[in-house]
C-alpha positions in Angstrom: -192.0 64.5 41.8 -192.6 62.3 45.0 -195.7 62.1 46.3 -197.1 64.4 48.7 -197.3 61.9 51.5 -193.4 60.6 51.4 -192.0 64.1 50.8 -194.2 65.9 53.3 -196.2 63.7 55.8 -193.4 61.0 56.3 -195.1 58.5 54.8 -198.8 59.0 56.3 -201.5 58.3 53.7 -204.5 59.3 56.1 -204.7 62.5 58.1 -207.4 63.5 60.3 -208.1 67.0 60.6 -210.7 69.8 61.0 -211.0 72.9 58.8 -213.7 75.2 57.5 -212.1 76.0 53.9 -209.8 73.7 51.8 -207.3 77.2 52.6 -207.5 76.5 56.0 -207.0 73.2 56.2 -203.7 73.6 53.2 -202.7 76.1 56.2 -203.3 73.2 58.7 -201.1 71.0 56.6 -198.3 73.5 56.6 -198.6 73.9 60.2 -197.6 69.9 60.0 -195.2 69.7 57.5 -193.4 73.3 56.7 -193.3 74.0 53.4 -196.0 72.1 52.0 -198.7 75.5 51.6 -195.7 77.3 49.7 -195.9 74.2 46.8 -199.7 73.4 47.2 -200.9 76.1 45.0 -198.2 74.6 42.2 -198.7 71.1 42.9 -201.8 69.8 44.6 -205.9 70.0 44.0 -208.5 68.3 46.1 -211.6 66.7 45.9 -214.2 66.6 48.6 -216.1 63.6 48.8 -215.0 62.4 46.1 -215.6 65.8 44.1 -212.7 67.4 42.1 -213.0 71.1 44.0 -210.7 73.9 42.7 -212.2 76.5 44.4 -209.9 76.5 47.7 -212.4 78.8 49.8 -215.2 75.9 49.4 -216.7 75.0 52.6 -215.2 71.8 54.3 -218.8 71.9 56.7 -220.3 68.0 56.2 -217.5 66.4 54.6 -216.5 62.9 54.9 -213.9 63.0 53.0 -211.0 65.5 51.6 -208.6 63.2 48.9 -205.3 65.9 48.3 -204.4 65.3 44.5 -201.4 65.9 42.6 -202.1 68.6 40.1 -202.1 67.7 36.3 -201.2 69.5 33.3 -201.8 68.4 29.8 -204.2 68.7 26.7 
């Protein structure tokens, strides 16, 4: 699987963007690169500042930071 920023953001590592809920700003991302918000449920978690988060309606209000992870299975 390639990673996020070669297959969706041509090669961008660093995005800045606004966005009140991690949803919003996945639909943000979609609105940049089609496709991506159809995968990102599958394939991606975040942390905000620094914070794994999987709760996607978490408020974005004060962050610094939002790192887009690929997600992980195992045991």
């Amino acid at each position: 699987m390639p990673p996020f920023d070669s297959e969706f953001f041509g090669g961008s590592d660093r995005l800045e963007m606004a966005a009140d809920t991690l949803f919003g700003l996945v639909g943000k991302l979609d609105e940049l690169a089609p496709g991506f918000a159809d995968l990102a449920h599958v394939r991606a978690a975040f942390a905000i500042d620094g914070v794994y988060t999987p709760d996607w309606s978490s408020s974005l209000k004060g962050a610094s930071e939002v790192v887009l992870l690929p997600r992980v299975a195992g045991g």
